[in-house]
Each structure stands twice: as C-alpha cells, then as structure tokens.
N, C-alpha and C positions, 0 to 999 in steps of 0.2 A: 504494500500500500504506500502509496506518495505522501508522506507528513513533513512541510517544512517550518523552520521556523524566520519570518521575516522582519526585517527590522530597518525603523524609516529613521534615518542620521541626518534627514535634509532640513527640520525648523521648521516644515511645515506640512499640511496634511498632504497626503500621499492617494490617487486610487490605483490601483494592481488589477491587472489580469493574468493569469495563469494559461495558460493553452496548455490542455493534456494533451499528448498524444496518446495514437490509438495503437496498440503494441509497442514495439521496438526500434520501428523503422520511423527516421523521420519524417516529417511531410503531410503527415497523416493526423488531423487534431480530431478528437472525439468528443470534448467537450473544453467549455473554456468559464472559469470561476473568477468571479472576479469581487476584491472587497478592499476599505478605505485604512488605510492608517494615519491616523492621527500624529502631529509631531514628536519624536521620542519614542512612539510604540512600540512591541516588539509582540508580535501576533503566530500563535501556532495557527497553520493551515494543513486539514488532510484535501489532497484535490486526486488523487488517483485510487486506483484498486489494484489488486492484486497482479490481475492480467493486464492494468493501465499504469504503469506506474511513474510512467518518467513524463518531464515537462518537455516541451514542443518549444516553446518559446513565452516571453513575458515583455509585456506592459507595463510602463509605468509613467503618471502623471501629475501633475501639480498645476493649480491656477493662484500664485501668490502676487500680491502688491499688484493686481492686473499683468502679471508675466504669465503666460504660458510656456511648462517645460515638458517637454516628454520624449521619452525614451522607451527604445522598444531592442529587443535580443531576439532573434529567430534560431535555432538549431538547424543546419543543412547537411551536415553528416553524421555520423554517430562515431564519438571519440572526436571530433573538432573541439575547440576553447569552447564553446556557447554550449555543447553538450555537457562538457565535463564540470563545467563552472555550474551548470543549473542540477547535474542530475550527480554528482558525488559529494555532491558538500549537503548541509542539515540546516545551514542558516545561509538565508540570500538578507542583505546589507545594503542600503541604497545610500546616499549622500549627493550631495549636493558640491561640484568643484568648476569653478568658473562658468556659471549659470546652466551647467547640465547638470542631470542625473545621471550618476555612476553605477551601475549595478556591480558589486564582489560578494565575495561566497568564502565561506571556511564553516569547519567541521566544530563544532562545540561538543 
C-alpha cells in the first residue's frame, strides 16, 4: 500500500495532487488524490493499494500575496530521478527557493 508522509516548508498553504499509477509501469495513472497543507504541516497520506502502489507523478501549488507558484514532477521511466525521488523515500518535502517550489524526499 502507498503511505507517505508530506510536509509543506514553503510559509504558506500548499494544495497537492498525487497521481497513482496503475501497476508498475509508468504512464499509466489510475487515480489521482488530491488535499491542502497548510503552512508548516506535515500530513500522512495512504493514496495506493497493494497492487497500486507507487506515485505516477505530483502536483503542487500555492496562491500567496497574489503570486501564483506551481510545480509539477511526472515519472517517465521506472528507476529515473522522478521515480526514485517519489516512490523510495517515506516523506516528500516541498519548500519554497527563489519563488519556486522544490519538491525533495528522504527516508525518516
């Protein structure tokens, strides 16, 4: 099953989308979750199942001081950076560095 835990570093609310994929292979999304964090949060999210487990790719966005920021990660192989970063690590990390959003990952 897919459980991560996410956490918004940018100072302000955050909304996410998730894209499951559908097995193994990328390309393929089966469903897509999507929910808000608030500045500072740090949100467990289950978005897959057994036979679904890994993320496809992720969304993320922000509307602060009238700025518009967002930022988006696709998976297009399996074993590339964007798979590895979303589907081996246990906590996705967003922040904020020269008016984008960063998305990194590490294992807790």
């Amino acid at each position: 099953m897919g459980i991560k835990t996410f956490t918004n570093n940018t100072g302000s609310a955050l909304q996410v989308y998730l894209f499951v994929r559908a097995g193994s292979n990328p390309g393929c999304i089966r469903r897509r979750i999507g929910f808000t964090l608030i500045a500072n949060e740090s949100k467990t999210i289950a978005y897959g199942s057994d036979t679904d487990p890994f993320l496809d790719g992720i969304l993320a966005y922000q509307n602060s001081n009238g700025q518009y920021i967002c930022t988006k990660m696709c998976v297009t192989a399996r074993g590339s950076a964007a798979d590895n970063l979303l589907n081996t690590n246990n906590t996705i990390l967003f922040s904020l560095t020269n008016s984008s959003i960063v998305i990194t990952a590490q294992n807790i």
